[in-house]
N, C-alpha and C positions, 0 to 999 in steps of 0.2 A: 265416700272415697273420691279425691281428686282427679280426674282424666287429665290433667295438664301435665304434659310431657318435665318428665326432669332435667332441670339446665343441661347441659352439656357441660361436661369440663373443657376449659382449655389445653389443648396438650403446649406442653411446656418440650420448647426444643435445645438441643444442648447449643451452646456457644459457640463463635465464632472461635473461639479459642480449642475448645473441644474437639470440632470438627477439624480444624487445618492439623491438631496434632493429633486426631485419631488418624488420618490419611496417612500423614505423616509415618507412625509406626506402621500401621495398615504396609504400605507401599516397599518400606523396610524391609518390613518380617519379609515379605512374599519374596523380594530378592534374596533375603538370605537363604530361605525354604528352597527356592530355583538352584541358587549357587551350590549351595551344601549339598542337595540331593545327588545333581548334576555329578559333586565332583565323590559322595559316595560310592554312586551306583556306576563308577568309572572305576574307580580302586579295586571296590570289592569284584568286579568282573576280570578285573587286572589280578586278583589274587586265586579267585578262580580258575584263570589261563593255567598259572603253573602249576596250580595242584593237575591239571590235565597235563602237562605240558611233563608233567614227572612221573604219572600213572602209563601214559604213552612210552617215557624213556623206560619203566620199570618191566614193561611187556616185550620189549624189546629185548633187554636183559634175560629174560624166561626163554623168550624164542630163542635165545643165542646158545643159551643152556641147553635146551631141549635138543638141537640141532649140536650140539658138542663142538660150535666155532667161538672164539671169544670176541664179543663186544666191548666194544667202547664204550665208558663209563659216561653217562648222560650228563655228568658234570663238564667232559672234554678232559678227565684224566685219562692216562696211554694204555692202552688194552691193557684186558684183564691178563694171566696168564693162562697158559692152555686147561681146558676141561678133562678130569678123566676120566676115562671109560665108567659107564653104569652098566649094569646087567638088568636092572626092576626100577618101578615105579619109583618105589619106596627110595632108595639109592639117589635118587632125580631130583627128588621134595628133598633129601636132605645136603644136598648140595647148593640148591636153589635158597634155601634158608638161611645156609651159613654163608653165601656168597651176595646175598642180596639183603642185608638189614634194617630194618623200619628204621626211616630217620624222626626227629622231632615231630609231634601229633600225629603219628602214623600207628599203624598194627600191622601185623603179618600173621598167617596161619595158614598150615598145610593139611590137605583132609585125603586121605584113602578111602575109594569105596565109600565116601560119605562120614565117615570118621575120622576125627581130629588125630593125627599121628604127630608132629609139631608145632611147636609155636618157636619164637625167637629166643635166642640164648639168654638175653636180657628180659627184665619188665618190660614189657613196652607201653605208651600213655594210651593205647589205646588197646582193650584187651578183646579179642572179638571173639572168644568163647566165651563169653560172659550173656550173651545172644543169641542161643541157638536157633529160634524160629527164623532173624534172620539170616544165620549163614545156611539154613533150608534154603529160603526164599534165593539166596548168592547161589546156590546150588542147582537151582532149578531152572535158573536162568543163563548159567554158566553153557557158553556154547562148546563144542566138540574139536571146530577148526578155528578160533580167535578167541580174541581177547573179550570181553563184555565190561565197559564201565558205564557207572551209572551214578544215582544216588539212593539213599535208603534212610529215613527216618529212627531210630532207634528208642525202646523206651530205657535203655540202660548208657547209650553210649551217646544221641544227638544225633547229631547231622554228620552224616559219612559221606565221601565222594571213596566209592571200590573200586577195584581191577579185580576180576574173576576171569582165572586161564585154566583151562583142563590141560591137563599135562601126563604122558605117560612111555612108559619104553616099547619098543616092536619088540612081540611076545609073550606080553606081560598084559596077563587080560585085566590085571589093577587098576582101574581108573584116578588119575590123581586131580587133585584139584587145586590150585596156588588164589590164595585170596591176601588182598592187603588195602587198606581202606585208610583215608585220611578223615580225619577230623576236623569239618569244614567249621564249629565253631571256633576251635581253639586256633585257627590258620587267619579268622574272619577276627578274630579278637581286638589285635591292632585297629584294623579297621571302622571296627565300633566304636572302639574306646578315642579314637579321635574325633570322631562324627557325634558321640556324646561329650566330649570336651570343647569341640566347637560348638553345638548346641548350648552348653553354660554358659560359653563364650558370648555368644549370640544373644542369650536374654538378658546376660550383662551388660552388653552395647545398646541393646532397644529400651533397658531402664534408664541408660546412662542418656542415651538420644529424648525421650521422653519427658528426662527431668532438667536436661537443657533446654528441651523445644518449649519447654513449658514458662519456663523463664523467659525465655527472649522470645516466644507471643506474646506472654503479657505484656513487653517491655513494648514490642513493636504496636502491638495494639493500645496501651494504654493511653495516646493521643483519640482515641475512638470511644472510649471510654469517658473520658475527658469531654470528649465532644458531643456526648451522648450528656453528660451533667451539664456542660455549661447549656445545651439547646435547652434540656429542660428549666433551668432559672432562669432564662431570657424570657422578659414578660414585655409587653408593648411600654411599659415606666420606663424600663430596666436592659439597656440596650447595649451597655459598656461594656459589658465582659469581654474576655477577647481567649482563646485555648492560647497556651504559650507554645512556640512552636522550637521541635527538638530536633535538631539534625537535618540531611538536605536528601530523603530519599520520597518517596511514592508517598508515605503515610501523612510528613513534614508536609509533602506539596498540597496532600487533600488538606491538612491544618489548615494552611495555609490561603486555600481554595476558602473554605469556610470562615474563616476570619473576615478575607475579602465581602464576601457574602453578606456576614452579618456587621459588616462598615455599611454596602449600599444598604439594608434595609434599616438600620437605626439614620443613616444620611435621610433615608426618604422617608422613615418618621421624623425624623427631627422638623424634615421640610416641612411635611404636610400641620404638624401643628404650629408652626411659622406659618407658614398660610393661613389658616385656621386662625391665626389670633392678627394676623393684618388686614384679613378678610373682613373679622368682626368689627377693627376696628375702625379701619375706611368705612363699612357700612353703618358704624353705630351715628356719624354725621349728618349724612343725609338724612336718616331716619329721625335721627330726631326733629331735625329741619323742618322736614315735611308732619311731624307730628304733632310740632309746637305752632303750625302754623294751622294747621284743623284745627286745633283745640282752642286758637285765639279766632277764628274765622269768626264773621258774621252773619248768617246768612241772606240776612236781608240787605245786604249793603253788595250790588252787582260788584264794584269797584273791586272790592276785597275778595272776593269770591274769584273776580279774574285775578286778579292780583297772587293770591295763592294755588289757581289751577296752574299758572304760568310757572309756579316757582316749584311745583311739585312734578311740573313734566319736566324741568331744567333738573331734576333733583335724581327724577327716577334715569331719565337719561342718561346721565352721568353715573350710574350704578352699572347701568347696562352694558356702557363700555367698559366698565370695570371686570366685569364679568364677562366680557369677551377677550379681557385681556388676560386674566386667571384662566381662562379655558386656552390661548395659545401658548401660556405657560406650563399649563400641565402637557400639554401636548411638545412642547419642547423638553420638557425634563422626561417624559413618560419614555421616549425613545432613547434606548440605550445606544444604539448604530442609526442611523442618517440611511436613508436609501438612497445609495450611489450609484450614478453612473458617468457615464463617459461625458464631460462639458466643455465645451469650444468656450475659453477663458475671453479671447477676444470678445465673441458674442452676446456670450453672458453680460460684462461689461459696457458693451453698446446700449441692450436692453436696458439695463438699470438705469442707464444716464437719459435713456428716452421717456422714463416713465418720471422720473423728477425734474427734469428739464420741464414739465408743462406747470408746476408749481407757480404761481405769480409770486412777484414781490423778493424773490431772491437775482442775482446775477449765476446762473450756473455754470459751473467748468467739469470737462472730463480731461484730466492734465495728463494720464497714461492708461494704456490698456495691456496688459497681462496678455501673451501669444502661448498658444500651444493648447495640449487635453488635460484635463484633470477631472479626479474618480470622485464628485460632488453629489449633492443632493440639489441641484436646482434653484429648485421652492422653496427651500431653507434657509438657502447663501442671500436669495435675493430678497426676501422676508426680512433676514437680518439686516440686511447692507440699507433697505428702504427706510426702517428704525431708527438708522444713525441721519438718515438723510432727515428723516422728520423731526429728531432732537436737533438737525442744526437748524431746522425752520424759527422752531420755537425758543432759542436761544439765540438767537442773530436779530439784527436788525435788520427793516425791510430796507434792498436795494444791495445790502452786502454779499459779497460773493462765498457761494460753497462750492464748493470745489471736491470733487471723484477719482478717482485714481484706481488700479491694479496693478499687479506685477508679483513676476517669483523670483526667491529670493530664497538659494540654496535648498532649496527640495522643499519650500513653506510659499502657500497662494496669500498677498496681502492685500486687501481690499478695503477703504479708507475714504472717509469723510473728512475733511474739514474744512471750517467755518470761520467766521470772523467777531465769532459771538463776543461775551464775557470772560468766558473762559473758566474753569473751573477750580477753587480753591483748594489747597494740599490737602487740605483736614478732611476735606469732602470728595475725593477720589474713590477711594473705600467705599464709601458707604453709597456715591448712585449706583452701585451692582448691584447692592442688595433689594430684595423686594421693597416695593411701597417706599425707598430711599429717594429722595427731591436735594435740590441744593435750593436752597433758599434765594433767588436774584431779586427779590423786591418787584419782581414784575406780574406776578398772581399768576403765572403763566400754568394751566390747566393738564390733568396729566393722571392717569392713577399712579406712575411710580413704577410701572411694571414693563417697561421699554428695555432698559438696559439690561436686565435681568434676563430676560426673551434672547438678546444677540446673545449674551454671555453662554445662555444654553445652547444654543443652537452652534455655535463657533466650537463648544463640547464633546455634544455628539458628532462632530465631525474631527473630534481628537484633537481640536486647538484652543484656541482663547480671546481676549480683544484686551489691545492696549491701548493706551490713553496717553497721551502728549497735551497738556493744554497750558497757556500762559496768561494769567487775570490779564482781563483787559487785551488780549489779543487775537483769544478763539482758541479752540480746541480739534483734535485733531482724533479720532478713534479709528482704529485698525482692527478688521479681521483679519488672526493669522489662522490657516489651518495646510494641514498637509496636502502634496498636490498627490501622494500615492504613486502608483505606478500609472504607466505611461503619460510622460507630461514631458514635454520639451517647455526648458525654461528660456524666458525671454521677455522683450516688452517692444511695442509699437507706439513709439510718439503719436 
C-alpha cells in the first residue's frame, strides 16, 4: 500500500461575479431585515399602547360604576347619564355589562363568588367561558382594591391582553368579579399581515435586484473576461491582439491600461528581434572577414600572418564598438523615465561646447545658450547632444564650421547641432533613425549605424524627439526638443 499523501484538490472559488452580487444581496437583505423589523416592532408596540390605553379607559368606566358617578366615555363622547342606585353585587355586574360592551376582538364576563353569572347580550369574538382554568388563574390574581391587567396565553382562545376588577356593594358579602380581555392576535393581524406582505415584497425586489445585478456584472465585467482571453492567446509570435474598448468608466480605463501595456511589450518585442536580426547581421561581416582570412592564412609566410593578425584585431575592434553601442541603446530604450533633475540650461550648455570645442579639425561655435532651470537627466542630454556633435565631425569637412546652440521655446528645451556637411537626402531622413540605418556619402565613413537611434531614445524618455533640417550640399542641422517641465524660466543669452 502507497504512503504518498493524496493530491490535494484545489478549491475552486466562486467569481468575481459571484462574490460582488452575493454582497450585493447580502448587504440588501440585511437593510431590508433592519428596516422591516425596525418599522414592525414599532407598529406592533403602537397597537399594543391602545389595547392598554382602552383596558385602562375600561377600568375607569368600572370605577365610575362602582362609585355610582358617571364617566366619560374613553372615546371623549359626553358623559354617560346618571347610574341607579343598586342594593347587591349581583345588580352592579349587571349594569356594568349592559353599560360597558365588548367592542371588536374583545370579550366580557361577569363571575359572582367565582361563578359565571353574565356574559354580554351579544356573541362576542372572544368567548372567555370557553376557558375556565384560565378565568381561575384571572381569578386568582384579581386584586381586592384595583384593576389587574396582564397577559395570558390560552389553549382555546390565543393571546389575551385582560383587565380583571373585583367589584362589589357595602353589605353585600357577594364578591364580584368584572373580566374582559382583548385578543392581541386578531388586534396584531393588521400588523402581520403587512410585515408578511412586505416580506413578499422584499424577496421580490432581492430576485428582481439579483437578476439585474447579474446582468450588468457580467456586462461591467465582460472587458475582464475579455482580458483574461485575449492574455491568454498572446504568445511571444503573436502580439497584435488588442481587448476593444467599451465606454469611459474604471473598467474601459483598465482596458485601456492594458491595451497600452501590451503596445509597449509587442513594441519591445518587436525591438528586440530587430536587434536581434541587425545584430546578426552587422556581425555575420566581420566574422566572416576574419574567417575567410584564417582559412586562407599561411602560416609560414610572417607577412601574411601579420597581415591578417592586423586585419582580425581592425575586425574584432569594430564589433566591439558595435557592442558598446547596442549596450547604450538598450540602456536608452530600457528606461522608460530619464532620472531628472534640477539643471542650470546655461551650464549645461557651456559644458557641452567645452568638451567638443577640443575636437581638432572642425571650426567650433556656440551661437546661443538657453537661461534658466529645467527638470533633465544630465548624462542623457549631454550623451545625446555629443552624438550629434560626432555625426557632424564625420559628415563635415575638415576646417568647416559646426556650430551649438540652445534655447526655450514655449515651454520645449531646444538643443542643436549643425554642420556644414553634405547634407542629407529626403529619401534617407527616415531611415538614419532607425537602427544600423547609414546614408550612403561615398566617403566609407565608419560607424555601426546606431548614433542616431541612441539621441532619438534618449530625447524619448525625456518625453520629446529630434528633428532634422538639412539641405544636400549645405549641412544639416539636428535638434533636441524636449520639455523643460516645471520650474524653468524661459530665455536665451547671446
Amino acid at each position: 500500500m502507497s504512503d504518498e499523501p493524496a493530491p490535494r484538490r484545489r478549491s475552486r472559488r466562486a467569481s468575481v461575479r459571484v462574490r460582488i452580487l452575493a454582497t450585493i444581496l447580502v448587504v440588501t437583505a440585511f437593510g431590508m431585515a433592519i428596516a422591516s423589523g425596525t418599522a414592525f416592532l414599532v407598529q406592533r408596540e403602537v397597537e399594543l399602547q391602545e389595547v392598554d390605553d382602552h383596558l385602562r379607559a375600561t377600568a375607569l368606566r368600572v370605577e365610575a360604576a362602582v362609585s355610582g358617578v358617571p364617566a366619560s366615555d374613553a372615546a371623549g363622547d359626553a358623559p354617560a347619564e346618571p347610574l341607579p342606585a343598586v342594593a347587591t353585587t349581583v345588580e352592579l355586574l349587571e349594569i356594568i355589562m349592559s353599560r360597558i360592551p365588548p367592542l371588536q376582538h374583545e370579550g366580557s364576563i361577569a363571575l359572582v363568588d367565582e361563578v359565571i353569572r353574565w356574559s354580554p347580550p351579544t356573541t362576542p369574538e372572544v368567548d372567555l367561558s370557553r376557558d375556565e382554568p384560565m378565568l381561575a388563574r384571572m381569578v386568582a390574581e384579581a386584586e381586592a382594591d384595583g384593576a389587574v391587567i396582564g397577559t395570558v396565553v390560552s389553549e382555546e382562545l390565543g393571546s389575551l391582553r385582560y383587565l380583571a376588577m373585583q367589584v362589589g356593594v357595602e353589605g353585600d358579602p357577594a364578591v364580584g368579579l368584572y373580566v374582559t380581555a382583548v385578543d392581541l392576535d386578531s388586534e396584531l393581524n393588521d400588523v402581520n399581515t403587512a410585515f408578511a406582505i412586505y416580506a413578499l415584497i422584499s424577496i421580490g425586489a432581492l430576485a428582481v435586484i439579483g437578476l439585474v445585478g447579474w446582468f450588468v456584472s457580467g456586462r461591467l465585467l465582460r472587458p475582464i473576461r475579455q482580458l483574461e482571453r485575449t492574455a491568454a492567446r498572446i504568445t511571444g509570435s503573436d502580439l497584435g491582439e488588442r481587448i476593444p474598448v467599451v465606454g469611459n468608466d474604471d473598467i474601459s480605463g483598465l482596458t485601456r491600461t492594458m491595451n497600452g501595456m501590451f503596445d509597449r511589450i509587442d513594441g519591445a518585442m518587436t525591438g528586440q528581434r530587430q536587434l536581434l536580426d541587425d545584430v546578426r547581421h552587422e556581425l555575420r561581416t566581420p566574422i566572416t572577414i576574419v574567417q575567410g582570412h584564417l582559412e586562407l592564412l599561411d602560416p609560414d609566410e610572417p607577412d601574411d600572418v601579420r597581415a591578417t593578425r592586423d586585419l582580425a584585431l581592425d575586425e574584432l575592434e569594430r564589433m566591439a564598438r558595435l557592442v558598446k553601442d547596442i549596450e547604450a541603446l538598450a540602456r536608452a530604450d530600457g528606461d522608460d523615465l530619464a532620472r531628472l533633475e534640477p539643471v542650470d540650461l546655461d551650464e549645461l550648455s557651456a559644458q557641452v561646447f567645452a568638451k567638443v570645442s577640443v575636437v581638432p579639425g572642425r571650426r567650433w561655435e556656440l551661437q546661443e545658450r538657453a537661461a534658466g532651470t529645467a527638470m533633465l537627466d544630465p548624462g542623457r542630454i549631454t550623451q545625446a547632444w555629443l552624438q550629434l556633435a560626432d555625426n557632424a565631425v564625420k559628415y563635415s569637412d575638415d576646417g568647416s564650421a559646426v556650430t551649438l546652440g540652445s534655447r526655450t521655446v514655449e515651454g520645449m528645451l531646444h538643443c542643436w547641432v549643425q554642420d556644414e556637411g553634405h547634407g542629407i537626402p529626403p529619401e534617407a531622413r527616415e531611415r538614419i533613425f532607425e537602427r544600423f540605418g547609414r546614408v550612403d556619402t561615398g566617403r566609407g565613413v565608419g560607424g555601426s549605424g546606431l548614433g542616431l537611434p541612441i539621441v532619438a531614445a534618449i530625447a524619448a524618455s525625456h518625453g520629446g524627439r529630434v528633428e532634422l533640417e538639412s539641405v544636400p550640399g549645405l549641412g544639416s542641422r539636428f535638434t533636441i526638443v524636449v520639455p523643460l517641465r516645471a520650474g524653468t524660466e524661459e530665455g536665451t543669452d547671446g
